[in-house]
C-alpha positions in Angstrom: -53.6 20.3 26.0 -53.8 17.1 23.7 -51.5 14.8 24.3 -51.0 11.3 22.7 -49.6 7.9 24.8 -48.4 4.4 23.3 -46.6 1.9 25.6 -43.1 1.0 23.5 -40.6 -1.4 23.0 -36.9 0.5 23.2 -33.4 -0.8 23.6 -31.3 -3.1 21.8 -33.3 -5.9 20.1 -36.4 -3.4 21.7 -36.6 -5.6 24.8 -37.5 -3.4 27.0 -41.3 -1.8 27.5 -42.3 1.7 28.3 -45.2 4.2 28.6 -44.3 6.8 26.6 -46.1 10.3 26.7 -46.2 13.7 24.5 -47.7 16.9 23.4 -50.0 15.7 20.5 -48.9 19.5 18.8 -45.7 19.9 19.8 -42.5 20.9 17.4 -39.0 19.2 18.0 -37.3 19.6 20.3 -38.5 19.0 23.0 -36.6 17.8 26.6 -37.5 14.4 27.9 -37.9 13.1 31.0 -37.5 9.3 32.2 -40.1 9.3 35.2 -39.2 6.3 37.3 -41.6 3.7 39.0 -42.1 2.8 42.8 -41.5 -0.4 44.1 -45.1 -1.2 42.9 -44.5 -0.8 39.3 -45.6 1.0 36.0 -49.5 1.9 37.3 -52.3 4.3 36.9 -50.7 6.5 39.1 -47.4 6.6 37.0 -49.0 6.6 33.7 -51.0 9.6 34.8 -47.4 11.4 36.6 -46.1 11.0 32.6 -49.1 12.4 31.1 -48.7 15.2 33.8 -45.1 15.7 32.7 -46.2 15.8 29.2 -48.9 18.7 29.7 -46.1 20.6 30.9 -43.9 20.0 27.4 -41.9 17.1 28.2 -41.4 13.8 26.4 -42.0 11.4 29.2 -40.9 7.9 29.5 -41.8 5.9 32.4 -39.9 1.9 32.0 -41.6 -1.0 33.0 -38.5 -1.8 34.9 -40.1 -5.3 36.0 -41.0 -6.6 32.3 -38.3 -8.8 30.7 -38.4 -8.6 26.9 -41.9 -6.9 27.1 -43.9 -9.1 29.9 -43.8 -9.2 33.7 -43.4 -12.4 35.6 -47.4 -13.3 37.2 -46.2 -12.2 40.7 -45.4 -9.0 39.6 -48.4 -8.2 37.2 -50.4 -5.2 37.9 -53.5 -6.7 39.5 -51.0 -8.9 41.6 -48.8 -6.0 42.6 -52.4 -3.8 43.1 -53.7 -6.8 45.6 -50.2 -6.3 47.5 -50.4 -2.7 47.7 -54.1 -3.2 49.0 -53.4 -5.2 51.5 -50.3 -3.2 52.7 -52.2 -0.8 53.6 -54.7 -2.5 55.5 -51.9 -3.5 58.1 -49.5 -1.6 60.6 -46.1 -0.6 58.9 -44.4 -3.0 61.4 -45.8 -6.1 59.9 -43.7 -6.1 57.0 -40.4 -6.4 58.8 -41.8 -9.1 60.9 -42.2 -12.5 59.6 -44.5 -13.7 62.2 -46.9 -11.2 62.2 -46.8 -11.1 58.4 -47.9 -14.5 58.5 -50.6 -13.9 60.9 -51.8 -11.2 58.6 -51.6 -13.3 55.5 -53.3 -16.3 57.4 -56.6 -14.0 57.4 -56.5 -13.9 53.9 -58.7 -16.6 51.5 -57.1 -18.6 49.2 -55.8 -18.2 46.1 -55.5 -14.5 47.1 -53.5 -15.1 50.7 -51.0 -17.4 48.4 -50.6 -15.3 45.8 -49.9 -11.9 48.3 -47.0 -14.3 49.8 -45.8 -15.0 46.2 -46.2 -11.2 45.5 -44.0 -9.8 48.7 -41.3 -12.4 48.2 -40.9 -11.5 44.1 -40.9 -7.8 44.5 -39.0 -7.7 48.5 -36.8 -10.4 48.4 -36.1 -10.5 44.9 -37.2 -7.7 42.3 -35.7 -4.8 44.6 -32.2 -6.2 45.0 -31.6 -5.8 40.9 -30.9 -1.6 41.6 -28.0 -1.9 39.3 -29.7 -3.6 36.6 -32.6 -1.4 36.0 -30.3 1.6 35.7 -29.2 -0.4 33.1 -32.8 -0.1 31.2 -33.0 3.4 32.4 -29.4 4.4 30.4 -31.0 2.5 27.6 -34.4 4.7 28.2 -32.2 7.7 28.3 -30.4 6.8 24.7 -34.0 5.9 23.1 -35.0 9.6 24.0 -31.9 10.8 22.9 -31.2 9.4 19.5 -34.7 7.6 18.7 -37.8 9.4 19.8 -37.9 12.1 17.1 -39.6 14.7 19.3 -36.9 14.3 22.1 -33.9 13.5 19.4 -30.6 15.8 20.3 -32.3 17.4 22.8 -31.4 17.3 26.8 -32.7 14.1 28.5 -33.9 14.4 32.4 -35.2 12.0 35.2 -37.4 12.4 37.9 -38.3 9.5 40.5 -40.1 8.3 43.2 -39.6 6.2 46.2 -37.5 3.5 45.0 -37.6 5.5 41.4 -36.1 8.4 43.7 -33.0 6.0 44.5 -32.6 4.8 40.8 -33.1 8.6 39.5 -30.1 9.4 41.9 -28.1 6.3 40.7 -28.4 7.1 36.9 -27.0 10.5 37.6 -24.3 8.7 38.3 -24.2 6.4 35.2 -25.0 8.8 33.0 -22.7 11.4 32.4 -25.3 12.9 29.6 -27.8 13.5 32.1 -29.2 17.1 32.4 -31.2 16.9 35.5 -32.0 14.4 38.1 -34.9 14.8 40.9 -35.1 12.6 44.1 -38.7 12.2 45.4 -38.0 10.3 48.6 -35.3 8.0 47.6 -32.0 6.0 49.1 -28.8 7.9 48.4 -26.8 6.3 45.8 -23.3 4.7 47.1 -20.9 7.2 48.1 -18.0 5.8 46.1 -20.8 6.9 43.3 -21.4 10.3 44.2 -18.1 11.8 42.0 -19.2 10.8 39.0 -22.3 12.6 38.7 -22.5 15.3 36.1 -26.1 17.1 36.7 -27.8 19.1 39.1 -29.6 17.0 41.5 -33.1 18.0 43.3 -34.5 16.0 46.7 -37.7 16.4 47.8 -37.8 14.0 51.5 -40.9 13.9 54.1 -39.9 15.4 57.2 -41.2 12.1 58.8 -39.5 9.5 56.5 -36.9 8.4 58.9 -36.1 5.5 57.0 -34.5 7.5 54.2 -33.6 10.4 55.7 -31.4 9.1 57.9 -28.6 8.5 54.8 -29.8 12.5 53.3 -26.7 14.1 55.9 -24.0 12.3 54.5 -25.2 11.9 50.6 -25.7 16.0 51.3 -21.9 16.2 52.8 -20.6 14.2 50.2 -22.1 16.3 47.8 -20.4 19.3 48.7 -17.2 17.8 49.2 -17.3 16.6 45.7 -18.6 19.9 44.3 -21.9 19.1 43.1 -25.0 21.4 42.7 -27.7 19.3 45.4 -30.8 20.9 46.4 -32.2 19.6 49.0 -35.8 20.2 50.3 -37.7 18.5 53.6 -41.1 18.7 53.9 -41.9 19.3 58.0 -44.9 16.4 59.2 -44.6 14.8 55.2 -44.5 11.4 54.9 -42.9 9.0 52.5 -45.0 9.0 49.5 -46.2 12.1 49.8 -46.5 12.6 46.6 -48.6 10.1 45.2 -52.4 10.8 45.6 -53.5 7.4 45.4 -52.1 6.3 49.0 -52.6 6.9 52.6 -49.8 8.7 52.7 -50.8 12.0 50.3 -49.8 15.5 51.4 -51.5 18.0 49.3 -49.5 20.7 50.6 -45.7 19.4 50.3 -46.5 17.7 47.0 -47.7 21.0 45.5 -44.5 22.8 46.3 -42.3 19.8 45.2 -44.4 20.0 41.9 -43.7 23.5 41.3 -40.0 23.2 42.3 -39.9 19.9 40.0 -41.1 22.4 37.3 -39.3 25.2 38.0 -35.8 22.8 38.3 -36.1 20.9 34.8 -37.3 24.1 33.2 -34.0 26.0 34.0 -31.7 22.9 33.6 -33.4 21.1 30.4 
């Protein structure tokens, strides 16, 4: 299938910055889809997830949620944030909740590049992913831009789908948005429970049966579900990790991630 991409400006005053994706041959309407970024941003792996939702008849949006008024700041950049990601993995999960032995790790490092990974991890830890409630902000004004400006998507149901900290943010604009049709959870936080009665959609989770980090809020978000009568799917994926879903990291299972693609699939083709 052809299929064409542009990165846009949408919102008021279009300050916000998107990749958008669609079927080059496809006649409106068609559903769209907001596909929400990890912690590490708008990269080759997310452009490719939106081109994948595309293929499949979507029109998929995935926000720059760290640009402000269509640029990053440096220390979130993509070869900045790529560096980060690369040295991540190089170390043992525990060194990223310890100071010291980040430090020691970081000492290692050359300079510019052992300054710059510091300047990276405070931005995006310390900083960048403590402003939950503003990006659901962009992503209500990424959900309007499919709705009433992309003239593929216009009038036509709007879904999101996310991923890790995406995951938490598709689960938090279920509750913003009361238009939503569909929202998936690929390994993400629970949204606060004094949030969970206002959502309006279907929700679909997708967890690693060895991501005890989040899983250890998915009882009571699942609870509170039912008590406020909402349709929740949930779906664990026994010896999955977190990320399991995206092929570019350490943490890829082939197996889970082709049945939470299916079900993905299968979810926003009966609900959009």
């Amino acid at each position: 299938m052809s299929f064409k991409t542009e990165w846009i400006r949408f919102g008021k005053d279009r300050q916000h910055l998107g990749f958008c994706v669609w079927p080059e041959r496809a006649t409106p309407p068609l559903p769209g889809l907001i596909v929400v970024q990890e912690a590490w941003g708008v990269d080759a792996h997310f452009e490719d997830l939106a081109v994948r939702f595309a293929k499949a008849g979507y029109v998929a949006l995935a926000p720059d949620l760290f640009a402000e008024k269509g640029e990053r700041p440096t220390a979130l950049s993509r070869p900045r944030l790529e560096a980060l990601k690369a040295f991540v993995d190089t170390t043992p999960p525990f060194v990223w909740g310890d100071l010291a032995a980040r430090e020691e790790s970081l000492a290692k490092l050359p300079e510019p590049r052992r300054s710059e990974t510091r300047e990276s991890y405070s931005t995006l830890f310390d900083s960048a992913l403590g402003q939950m409630d503003a990006y659901v902000l962009k992503l209500l004004d990424a959900a309007d831009y499919l709705r009433t400006v992309n003239a593929l998507s216009q009038d036509a149901k709007v879904g999101s789908v996310g991923y890790c900290m995406g995951g938490g943010l598709s689960a938090r604009l279920a509750c913003a948005d009361p238009k939503l049709g569909a929202s998936v959870i690929y390994y993400g936080n629970a949204p606060p429970a004094n949030r969970v009665a206002t959502i309006a959609c279907p929700v679909l989770g997708l967890y690693g049966g060895l991501d005890t980090r989040v899983n250890a809020g998915l009882a009571e978000f699942t609870a509170a579900m039912q008590q406020h009568g909402k349709r929740f799917e949930p779906h664990v994926y026994e010896g999955a990790k977190h990320a399991f879903f995206n092929d570019t990291r350490p943490s890829y299972d082939a197996k889970a991630s082709r049945d939470a693609f299916a079900r993905t699939l299968e979810f926003f083709r009966r609900e959009l």
